[in-house]
C-alpha positions in Angstrom: 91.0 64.2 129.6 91.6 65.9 126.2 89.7 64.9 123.0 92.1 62.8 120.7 91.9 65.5 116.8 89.4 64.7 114.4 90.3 62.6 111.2 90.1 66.0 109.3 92.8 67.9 111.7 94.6 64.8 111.5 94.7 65.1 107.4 95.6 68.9 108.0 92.0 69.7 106.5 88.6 71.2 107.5 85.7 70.6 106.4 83.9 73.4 104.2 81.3 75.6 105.3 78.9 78.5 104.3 77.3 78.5 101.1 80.7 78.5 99.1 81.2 75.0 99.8 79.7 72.7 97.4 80.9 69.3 96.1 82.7 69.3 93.2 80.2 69.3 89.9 77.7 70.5 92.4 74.8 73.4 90.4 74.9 76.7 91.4 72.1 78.0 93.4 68.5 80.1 92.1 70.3 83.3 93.3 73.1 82.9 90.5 71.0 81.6 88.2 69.6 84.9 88.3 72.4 86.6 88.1 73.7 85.1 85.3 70.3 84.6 83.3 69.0 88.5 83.6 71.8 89.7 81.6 70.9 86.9 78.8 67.2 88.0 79.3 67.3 91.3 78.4 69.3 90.8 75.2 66.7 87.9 74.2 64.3 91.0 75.0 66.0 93.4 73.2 66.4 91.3 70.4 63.1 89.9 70.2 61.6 94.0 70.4 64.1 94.7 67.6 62.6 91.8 65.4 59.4 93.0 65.6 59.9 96.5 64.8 61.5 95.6 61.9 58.9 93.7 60.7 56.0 96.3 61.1 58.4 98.3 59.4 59.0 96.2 56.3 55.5 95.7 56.1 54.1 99.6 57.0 57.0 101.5 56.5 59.1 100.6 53.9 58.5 100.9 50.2 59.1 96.8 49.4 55.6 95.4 50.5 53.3 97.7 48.7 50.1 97.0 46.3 51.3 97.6 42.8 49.0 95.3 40.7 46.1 93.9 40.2 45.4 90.6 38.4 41.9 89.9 37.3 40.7 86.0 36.5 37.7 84.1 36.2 35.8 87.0 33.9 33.9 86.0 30.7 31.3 88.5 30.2 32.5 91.5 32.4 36.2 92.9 31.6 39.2 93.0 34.0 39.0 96.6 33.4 35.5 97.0 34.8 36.1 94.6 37.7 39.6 96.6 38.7 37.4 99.9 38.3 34.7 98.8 40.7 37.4 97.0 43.1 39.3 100.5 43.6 42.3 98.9 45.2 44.4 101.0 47.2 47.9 101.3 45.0 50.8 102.9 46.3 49.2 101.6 50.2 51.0 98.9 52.3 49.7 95.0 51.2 49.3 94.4 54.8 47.2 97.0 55.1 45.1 96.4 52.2 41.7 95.8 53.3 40.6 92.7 51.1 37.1 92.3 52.5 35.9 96.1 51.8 37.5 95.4 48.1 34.6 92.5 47.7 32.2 94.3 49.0 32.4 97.1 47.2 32.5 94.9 43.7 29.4 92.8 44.9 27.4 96.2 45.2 28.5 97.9 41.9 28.5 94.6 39.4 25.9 92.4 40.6 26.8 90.1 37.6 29.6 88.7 40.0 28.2 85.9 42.1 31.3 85.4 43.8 34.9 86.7 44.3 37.9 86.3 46.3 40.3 88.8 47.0 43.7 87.3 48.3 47.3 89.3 48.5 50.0 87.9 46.2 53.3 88.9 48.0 55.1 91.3 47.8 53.6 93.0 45.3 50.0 91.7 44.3 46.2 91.9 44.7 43.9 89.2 43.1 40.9 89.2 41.7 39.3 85.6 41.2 35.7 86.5 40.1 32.6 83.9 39.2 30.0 85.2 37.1 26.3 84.8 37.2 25.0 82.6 34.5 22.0 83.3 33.1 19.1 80.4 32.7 16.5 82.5 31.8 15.7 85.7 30.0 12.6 87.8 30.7 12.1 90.0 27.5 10.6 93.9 28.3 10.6 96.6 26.0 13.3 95.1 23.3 16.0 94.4 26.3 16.5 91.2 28.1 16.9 91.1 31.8 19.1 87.8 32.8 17.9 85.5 35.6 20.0 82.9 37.5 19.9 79.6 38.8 18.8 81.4 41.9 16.2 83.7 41.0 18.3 86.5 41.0 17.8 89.5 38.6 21.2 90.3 37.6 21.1 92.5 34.3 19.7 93.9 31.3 20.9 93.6 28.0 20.5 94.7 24.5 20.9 91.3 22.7 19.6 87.9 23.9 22.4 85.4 24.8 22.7 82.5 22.8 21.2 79.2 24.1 19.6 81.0 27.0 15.6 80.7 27.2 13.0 82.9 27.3 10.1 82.8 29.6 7.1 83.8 29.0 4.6 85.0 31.8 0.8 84.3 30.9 -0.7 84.5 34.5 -2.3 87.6 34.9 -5.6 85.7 35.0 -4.8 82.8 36.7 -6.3 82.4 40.3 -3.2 80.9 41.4 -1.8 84.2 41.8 -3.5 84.9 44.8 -1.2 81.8 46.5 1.8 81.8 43.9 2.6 85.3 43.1 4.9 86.2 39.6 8.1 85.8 42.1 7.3 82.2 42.9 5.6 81.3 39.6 9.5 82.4 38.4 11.4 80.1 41.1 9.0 77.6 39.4 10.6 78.2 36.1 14.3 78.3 37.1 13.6 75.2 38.8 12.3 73.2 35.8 15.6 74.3 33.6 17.4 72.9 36.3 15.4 69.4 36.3 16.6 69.3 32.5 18.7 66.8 30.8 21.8 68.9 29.1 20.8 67.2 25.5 17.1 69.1 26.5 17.8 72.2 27.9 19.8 72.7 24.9 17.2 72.4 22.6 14.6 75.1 24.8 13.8 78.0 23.4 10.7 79.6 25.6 9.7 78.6 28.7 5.9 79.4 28.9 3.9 79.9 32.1 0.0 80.5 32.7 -0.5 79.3 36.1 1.6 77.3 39.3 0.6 74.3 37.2 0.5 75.3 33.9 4.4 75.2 32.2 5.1 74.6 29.2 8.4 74.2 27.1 8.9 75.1 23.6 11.7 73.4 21.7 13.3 73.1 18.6 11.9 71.7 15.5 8.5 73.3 16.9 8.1 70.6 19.7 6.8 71.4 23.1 6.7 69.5 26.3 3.5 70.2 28.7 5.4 70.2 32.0 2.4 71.0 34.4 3.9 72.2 38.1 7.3 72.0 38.8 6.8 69.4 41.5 8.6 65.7 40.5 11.2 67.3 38.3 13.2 65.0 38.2 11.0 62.4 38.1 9.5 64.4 34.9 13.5 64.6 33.4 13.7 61.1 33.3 10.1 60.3 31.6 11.0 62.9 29.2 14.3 61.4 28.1 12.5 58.1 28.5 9.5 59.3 26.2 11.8 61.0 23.6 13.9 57.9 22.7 10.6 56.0 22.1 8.8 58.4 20.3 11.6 60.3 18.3 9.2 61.7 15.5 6.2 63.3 18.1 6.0 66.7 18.1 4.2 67.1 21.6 5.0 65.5 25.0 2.8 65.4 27.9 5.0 64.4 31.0 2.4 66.3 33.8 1.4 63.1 35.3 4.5 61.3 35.3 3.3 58.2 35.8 1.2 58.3 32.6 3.2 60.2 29.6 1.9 60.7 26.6 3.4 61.9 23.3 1.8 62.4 20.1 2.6 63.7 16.4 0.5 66.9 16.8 
């Protein structure tokens, strides 16, 4: 006996098959999607490749991106002259390729008066210079010139005129036996260290900072008063007896603050 048709035969219709038939809405399968995705691909590609190259360009290639200036801040003694000599910045060269590094390297080696710079590109035209100076805290006098020393020691130059407000020191230690432990290196630190212990209404008034031994220092101030500092060790302790000692004896002309703990001032 014959098989009654199916519901679909009976409807005139046949159900789909193959991969062609999906359901209505249905997503296409990983094999289109890559079909229709590499075309799309290779223009992103293309695109992206295009980008790029234009960007090297504009920065290597063209003529819009290149160092014309230099601006020079931050100087007080030196001149932007003398800091854009040193610096030797590349003009006429691509900004990008400007090597900033190399430019502060080459101005820490020829002006050693510059404690500090930094070099930084100002687009799209610009190189700048922000320098900080060495200050001097102390001057060692030799020969009629004066050779500046820092707040770290440093040696930086020689000049033909003392700055204004900036200390001598004086080195008496050639016969000291301390020597042999604290060499004229050290027995300096010791000095820059004791100006840096200082009140700023004190420092202001030193004129010569005298040393004979590592504990043996002596300041020489205005109006022909001197403070006996003894070794730098307890500076600030010794700051603050000093400005302590000062207010009670305003007329003495000597001030013994070695032994912080027992100041003494007197008229002599």
């Amino acid at each position: 006996m014959a098989a009654g048709p199916t519901t679909a035969e009976k409807r005139g219709t046949r159900e789909p098959k193959g991969p062609s038939a999906r359901p209505p809405g249905s997503r296409p399968g990983p094999g289109r999607l890559a079909r229709l995705r590499g075309p799309r691909a290779l223009v992103a590609a293309a695109a992206a490749v295009a980008l790029g190259a234009g960007v090297v360009w504009a920065l290597y290639g063209s003529s819009w991106l290149r160092a014309e200036h230099v601006k020079t801040s931050g100087v007080e003694v030196l001149t932007s002259r003398e800091v854009e000599a040193a610096a030797a910045v590349p003009l006429g060269s691509p900004l990008a390729s400007v090597d900033t590094g190399a430019i502060e390297v080459r101005l820490l080696e020829k002006l050693p008066r510059i404690d500090s710079v930094e070099v930084t590109r100002s687009w799209p035209h610009g190189i700048g210079l922000k320098v900080t100076e060495r200050k001097p805290v102390l001057l060692v006098e030799k020969g009629g010139k004066f050779t500046e020393v820092d707040s770290g020691g440093v040696r930086f130059a020689t000049v033909d005129r003392a700055p204004a407000g900036v200390p001598r020191l004086v080195m008496n230690a050639s016969g000291s036996p301390s020597l042999r432990r604290f060499d004229a290196d050290r027995l300096l630190m010791e000095a820059v260290g004791v100006t840096g212990e200082l009140p700023e209404k004190i420092a202001r008034d030193v004129r010569v900072v005298r040393i004979a031994s590592y504990d043996s220092l002596t300041l020489e101030l205005t109006g022909g008063r001197t403070v006996f500092w003894g070794s730098g060790e307890e500076g600030a302790v010794k700051a603050r007896v000093l400005t302590a000692l000062m207010k009670a004896e305003p007329k003495a002309g000597h001030f013994d603050v070695s032994a912080p703990t027992a100041p003494a001032a007197s008229r002599s």
